[in-house]
C-alpha positions as protocol buffer text, in pm:
chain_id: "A"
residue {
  index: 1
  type: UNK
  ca { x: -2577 y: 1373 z: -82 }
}
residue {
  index: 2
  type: UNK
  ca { x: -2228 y: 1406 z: 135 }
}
residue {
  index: 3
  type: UNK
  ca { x: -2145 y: 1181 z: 362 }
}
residue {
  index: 4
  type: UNK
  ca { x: -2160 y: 1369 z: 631 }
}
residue {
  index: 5
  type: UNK
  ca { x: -2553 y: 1323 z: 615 }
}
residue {
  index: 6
  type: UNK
  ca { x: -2486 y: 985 z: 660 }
}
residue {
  index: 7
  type: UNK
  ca { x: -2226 y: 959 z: 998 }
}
residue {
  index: 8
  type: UNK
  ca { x: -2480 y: 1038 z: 1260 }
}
residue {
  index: 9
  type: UNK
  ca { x: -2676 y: 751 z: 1419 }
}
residue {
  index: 10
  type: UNK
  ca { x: -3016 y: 805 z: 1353 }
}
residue {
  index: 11
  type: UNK
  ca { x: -3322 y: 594 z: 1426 }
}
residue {
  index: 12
  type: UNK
  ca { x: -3320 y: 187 z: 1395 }
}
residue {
  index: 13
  type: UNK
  ca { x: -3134 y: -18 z: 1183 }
}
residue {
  index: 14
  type: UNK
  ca { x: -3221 y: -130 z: 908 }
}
residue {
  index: 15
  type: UNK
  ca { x: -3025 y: -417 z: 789 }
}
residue {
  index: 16
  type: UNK
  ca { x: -3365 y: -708 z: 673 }
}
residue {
  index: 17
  type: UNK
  ca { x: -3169 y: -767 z: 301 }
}
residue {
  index: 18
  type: UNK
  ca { x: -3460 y: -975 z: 220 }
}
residue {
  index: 19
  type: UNK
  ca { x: -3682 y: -707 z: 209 }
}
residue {
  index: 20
  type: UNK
  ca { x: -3469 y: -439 z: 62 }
}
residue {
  index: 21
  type: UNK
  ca { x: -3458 y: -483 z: -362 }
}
residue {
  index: 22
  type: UNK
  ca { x: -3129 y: -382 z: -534 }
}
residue {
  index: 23
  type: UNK
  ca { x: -2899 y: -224 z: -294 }
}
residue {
  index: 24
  type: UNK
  ca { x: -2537 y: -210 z: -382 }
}
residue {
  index: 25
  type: UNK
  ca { x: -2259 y: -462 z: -277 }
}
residue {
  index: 26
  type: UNK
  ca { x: -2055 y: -316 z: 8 }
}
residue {
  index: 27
  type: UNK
  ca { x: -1701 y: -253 z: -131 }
}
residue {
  index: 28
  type: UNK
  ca { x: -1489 y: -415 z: 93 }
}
residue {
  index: 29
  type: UNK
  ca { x: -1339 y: -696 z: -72 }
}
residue {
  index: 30
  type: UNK
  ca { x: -1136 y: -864 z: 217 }
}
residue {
  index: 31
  type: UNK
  ca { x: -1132 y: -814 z: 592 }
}
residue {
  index: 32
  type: UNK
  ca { x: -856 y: -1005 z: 674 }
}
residue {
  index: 33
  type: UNK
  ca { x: -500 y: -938 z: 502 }
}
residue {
  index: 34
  type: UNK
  ca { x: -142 y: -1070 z: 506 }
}
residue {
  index: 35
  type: UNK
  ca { x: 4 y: -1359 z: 701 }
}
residue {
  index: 36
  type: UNK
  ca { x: -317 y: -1516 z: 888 }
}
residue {
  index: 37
  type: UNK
  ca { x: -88 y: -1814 z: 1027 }
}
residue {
  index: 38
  type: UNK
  ca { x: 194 y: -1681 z: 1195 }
}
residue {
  index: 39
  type: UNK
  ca { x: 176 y: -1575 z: 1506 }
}
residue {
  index: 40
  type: UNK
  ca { x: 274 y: -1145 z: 1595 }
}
residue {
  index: 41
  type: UNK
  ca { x: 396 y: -1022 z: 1914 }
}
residue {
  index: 42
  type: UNK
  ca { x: 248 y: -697 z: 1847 }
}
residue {
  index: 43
  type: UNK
  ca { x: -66 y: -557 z: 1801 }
}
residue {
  index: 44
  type: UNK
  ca { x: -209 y: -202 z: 1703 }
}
residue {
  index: 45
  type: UNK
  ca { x: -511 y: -102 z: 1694 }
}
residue {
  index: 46
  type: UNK
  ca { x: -725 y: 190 z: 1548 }
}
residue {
  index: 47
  type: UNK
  ca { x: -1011 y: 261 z: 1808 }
}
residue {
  index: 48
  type: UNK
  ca { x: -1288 y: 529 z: 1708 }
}
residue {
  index: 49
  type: UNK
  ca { x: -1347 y: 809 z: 1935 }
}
residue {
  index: 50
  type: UNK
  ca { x: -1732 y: 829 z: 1865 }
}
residue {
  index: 51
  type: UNK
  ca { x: -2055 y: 659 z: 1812 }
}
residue {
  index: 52
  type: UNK
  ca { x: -2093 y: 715 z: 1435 }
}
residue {
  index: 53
  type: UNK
  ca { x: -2174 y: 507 z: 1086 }
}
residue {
  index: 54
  type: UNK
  ca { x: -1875 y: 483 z: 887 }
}
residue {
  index: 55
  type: UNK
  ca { x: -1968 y: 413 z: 526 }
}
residue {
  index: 56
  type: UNK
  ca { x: -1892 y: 69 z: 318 }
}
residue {
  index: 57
  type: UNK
  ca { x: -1619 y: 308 z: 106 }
}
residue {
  index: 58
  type: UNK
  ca { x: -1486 y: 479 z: 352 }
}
residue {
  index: 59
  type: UNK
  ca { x: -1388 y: 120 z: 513 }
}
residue {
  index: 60
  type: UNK
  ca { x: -1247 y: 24 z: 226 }
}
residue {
  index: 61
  type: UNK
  ca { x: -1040 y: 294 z: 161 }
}
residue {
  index: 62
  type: UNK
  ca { x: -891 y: 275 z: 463 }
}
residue {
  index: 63
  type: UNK
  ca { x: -791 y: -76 z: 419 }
}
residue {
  index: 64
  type: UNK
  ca { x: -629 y: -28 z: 98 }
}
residue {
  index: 65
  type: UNK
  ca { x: -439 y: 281 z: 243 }
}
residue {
  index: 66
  type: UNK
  ca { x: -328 y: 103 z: 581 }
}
residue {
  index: 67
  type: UNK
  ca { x: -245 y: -239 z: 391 }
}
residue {
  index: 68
  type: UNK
  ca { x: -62 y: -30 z: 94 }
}
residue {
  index: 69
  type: UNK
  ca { x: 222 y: 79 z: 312 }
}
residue {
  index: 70
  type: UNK
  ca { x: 221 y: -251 z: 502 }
}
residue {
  index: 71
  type: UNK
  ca { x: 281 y: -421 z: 190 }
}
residue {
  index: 72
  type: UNK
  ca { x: 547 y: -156 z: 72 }
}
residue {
  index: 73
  type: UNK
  ca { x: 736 y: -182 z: 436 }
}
residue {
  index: 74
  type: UNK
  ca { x: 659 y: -488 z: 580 }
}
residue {
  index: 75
  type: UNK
  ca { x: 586 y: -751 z: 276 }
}
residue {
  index: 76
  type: UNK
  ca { x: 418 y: -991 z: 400 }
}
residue {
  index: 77
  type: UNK
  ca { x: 554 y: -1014 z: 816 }
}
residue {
  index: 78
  type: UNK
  ca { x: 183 y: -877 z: 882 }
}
residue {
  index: 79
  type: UNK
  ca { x: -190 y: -937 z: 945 }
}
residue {
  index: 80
  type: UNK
  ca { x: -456 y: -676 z: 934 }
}
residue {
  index: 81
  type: UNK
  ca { x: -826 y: -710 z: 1028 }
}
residue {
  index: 82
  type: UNK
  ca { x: -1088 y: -519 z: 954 }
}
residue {
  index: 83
  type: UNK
  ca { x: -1351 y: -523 z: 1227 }
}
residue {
  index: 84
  type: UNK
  ca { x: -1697 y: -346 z: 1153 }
}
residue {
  index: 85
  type: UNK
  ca { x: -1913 y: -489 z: 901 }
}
residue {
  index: 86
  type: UNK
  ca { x: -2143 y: -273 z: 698 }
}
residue {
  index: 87
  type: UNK
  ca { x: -2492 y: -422 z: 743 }
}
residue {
  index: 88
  type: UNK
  ca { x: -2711 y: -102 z: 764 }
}
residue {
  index: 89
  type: UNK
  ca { x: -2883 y: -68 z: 453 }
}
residue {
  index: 90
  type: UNK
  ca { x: -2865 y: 375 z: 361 }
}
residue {
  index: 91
  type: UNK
  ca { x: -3107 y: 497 z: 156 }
}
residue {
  index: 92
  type: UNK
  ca { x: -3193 y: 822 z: -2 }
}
residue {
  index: 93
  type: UNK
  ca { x: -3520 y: 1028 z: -151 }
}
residue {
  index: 94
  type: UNK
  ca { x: -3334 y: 1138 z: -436 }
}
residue {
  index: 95
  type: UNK
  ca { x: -3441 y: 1514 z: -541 }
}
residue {
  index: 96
  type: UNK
  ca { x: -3449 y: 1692 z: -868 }
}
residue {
  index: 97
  type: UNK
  ca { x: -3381 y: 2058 z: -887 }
}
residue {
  index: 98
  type: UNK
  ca { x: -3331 y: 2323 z: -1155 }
}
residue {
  index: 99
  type: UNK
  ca { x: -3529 y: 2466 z: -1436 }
}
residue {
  index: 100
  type: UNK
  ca { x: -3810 y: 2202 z: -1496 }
}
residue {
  index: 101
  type: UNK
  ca { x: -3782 y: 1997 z: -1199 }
}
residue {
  index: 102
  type: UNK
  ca { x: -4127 y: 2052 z: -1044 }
}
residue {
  index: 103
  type: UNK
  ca { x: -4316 y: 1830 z: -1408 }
}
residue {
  index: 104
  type: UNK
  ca { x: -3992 y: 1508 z: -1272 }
}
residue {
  index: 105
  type: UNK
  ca { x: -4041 y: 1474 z: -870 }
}
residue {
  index: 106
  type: UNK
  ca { x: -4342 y: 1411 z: -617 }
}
residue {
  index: 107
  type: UNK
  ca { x: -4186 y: 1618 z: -299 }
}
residue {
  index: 108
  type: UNK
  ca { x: -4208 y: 1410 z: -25 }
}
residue {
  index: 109
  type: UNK
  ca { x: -4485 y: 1186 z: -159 }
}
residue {
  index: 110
  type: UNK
  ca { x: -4359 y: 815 z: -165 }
}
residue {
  index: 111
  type: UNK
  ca { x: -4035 y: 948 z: 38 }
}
residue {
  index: 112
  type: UNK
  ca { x: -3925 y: 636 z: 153 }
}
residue {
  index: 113
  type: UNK
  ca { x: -3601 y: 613 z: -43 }
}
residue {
  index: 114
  type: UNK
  ca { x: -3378 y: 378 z: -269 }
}
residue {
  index: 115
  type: UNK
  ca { x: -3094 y: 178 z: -100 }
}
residue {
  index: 116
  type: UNK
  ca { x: -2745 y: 371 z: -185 }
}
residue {
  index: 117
  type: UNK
  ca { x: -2478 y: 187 z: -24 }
}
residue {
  index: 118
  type: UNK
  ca { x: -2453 y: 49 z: 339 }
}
residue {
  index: 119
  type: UNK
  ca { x: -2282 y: 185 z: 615 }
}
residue {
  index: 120
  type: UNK
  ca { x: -2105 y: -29 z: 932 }
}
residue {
  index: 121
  type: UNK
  ca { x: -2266 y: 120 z: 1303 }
}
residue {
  index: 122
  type: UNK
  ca { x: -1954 y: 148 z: 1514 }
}
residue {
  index: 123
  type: UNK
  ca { x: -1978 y: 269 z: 1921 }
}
residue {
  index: 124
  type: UNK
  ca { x: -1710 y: 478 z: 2091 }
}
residue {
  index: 125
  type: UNK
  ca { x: -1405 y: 284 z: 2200 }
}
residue {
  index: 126
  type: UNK
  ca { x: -1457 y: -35 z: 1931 }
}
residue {
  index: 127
  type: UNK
  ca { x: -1200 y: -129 z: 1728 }
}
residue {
  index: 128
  type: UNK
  ca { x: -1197 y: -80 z: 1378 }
}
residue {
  index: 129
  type: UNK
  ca { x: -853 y: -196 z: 1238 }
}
residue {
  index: 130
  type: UNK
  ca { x: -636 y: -473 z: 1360 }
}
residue {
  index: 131
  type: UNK
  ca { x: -247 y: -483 z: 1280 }
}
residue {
  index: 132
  type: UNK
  ca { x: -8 y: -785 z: 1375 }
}
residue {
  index: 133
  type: UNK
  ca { x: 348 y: -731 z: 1329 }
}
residue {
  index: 134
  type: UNK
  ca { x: 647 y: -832 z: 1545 }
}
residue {
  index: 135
  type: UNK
  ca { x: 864 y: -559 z: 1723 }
}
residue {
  index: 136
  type: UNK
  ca { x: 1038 y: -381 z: 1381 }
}
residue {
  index: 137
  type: UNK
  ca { x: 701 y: -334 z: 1248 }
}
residue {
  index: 138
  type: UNK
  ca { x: 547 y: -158 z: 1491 }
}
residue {
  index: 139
  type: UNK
  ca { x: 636 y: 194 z: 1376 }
}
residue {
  index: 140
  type: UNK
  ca { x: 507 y: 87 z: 1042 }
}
residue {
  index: 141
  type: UNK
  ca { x: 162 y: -47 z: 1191 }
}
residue {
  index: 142
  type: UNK
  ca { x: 133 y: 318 z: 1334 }
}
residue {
  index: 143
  type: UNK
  ca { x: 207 y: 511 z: 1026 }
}
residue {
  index: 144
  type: UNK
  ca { x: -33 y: 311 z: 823 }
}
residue {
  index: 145
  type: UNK
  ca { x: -316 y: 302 z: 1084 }
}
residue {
  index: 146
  type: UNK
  ca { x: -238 y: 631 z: 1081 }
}
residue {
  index: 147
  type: UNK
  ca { x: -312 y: 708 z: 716 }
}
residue {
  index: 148
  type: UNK
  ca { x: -603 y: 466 z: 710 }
}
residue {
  index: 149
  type: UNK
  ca { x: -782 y: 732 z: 1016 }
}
residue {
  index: 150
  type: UNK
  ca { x: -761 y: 985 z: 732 }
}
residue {
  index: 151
  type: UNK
  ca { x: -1028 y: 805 z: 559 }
}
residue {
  index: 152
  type: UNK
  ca { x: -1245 y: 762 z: 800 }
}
residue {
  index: 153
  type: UNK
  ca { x: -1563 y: 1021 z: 870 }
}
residue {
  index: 154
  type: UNK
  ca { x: -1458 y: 1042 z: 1273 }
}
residue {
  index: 155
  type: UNK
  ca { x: -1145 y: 1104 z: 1541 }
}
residue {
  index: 156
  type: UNK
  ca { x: -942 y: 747 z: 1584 }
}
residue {
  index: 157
  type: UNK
  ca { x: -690 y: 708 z: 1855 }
}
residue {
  index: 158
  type: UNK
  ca { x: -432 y: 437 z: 1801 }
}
residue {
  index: 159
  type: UNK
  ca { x: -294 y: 177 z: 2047 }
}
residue {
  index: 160
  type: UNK
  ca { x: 6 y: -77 z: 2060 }
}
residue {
  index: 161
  type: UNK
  ca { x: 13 y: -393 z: 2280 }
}
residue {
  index: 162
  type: UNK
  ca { x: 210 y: -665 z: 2352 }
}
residue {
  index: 163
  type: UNK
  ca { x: 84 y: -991 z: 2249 }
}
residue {
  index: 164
  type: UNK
  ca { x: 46 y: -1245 z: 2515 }
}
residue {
  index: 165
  type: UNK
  ca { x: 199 y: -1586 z: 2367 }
}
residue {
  index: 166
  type: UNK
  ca { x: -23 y: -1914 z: 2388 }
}
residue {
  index: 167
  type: UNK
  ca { x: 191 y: -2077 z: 2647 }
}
residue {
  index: 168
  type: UNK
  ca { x: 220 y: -1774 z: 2854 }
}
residue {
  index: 169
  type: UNK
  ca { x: -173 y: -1816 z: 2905 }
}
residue {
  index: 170
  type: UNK
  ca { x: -145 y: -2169 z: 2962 }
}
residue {
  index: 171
  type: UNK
  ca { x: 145 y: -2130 z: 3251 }
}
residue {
  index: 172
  type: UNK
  ca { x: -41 y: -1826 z: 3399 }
}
């Protein structure tokens, strides 16, 4: 199956682990990245444009493409955050077809469908990715958001603010 089958928002959830027997891992292996003491005066952020299901890859591989060119640019003067966790369990009726195939497969009997990967339910206007950098990073933050939106199944719209410091909250 493409992925594509899998970006629209269909139906319920369904995330209950407990009952679900050997689904794959989700790939991400860390959501948070880089320097997670320091304090940034920056932030950028990669906001999705639609409501959509972005798969447990497809997060991953824009982490590794975003934090890739942090690391190259930036070292380590950085944090990045990745938001959306995949909890929705995707699953699949897996079909047979060619020469033969009618004697191996049931149709639509049983159709319920093995577990395939998971997938992360995100809304229009949530925030995906999270980059920290101070104020000669920013352009970097942008180009790797950037490339990490090119991984991702929908339109992303990127934002940079200015960090309000803990004492400026505190005074106003």
């Amino acid at each position: 199956m493409h992925a594509k089958n899998y970006r629209p928002v269909k139906g319920q959830s369904y995330t209950r682990r407990e009952f679900v027997k050997g689904f794959p891992p989700s790939k991400i292996t860390k959501f948070t990245m880089g320097d997670t003491k320091t304090e940034f005066a920056y932030e950028a952020k990669l906001i999705a444009l639609e409501h959509a299901q972005i798969r447990h890859n497809s997060l991953e591989a824009a982490r590794v493409a975003s934090n890739r060119i942090l690391m190259d640019k930036l070292v380590n003067s950085y944090r990045l955050d990745v938001h959306p966790y995949p909890h929705n369990i995707l699953r699949e009726n897996k079909m047979i077809f060619g020469a033969h195939a009618d004697r191996l497969q049931q149709g639509m009997r049983g159709s319920f469908g093995r577990p395939i990967g998971t997938a992360a339910r995100v809304k229009a206007d949530q925030t995906i990715i999270t980059v920290h950098v101070n104020a000669e990073g920013v352009e970097t933050a942008k180009v790797a958001l950037k490339r990490g939106s090119a991984k991702l199944c929908i339109p992303c719209r990127i934002t940079v603010d200015k960090v309000q410091s803990e004492e400026a909250k505190v005074v106003g």
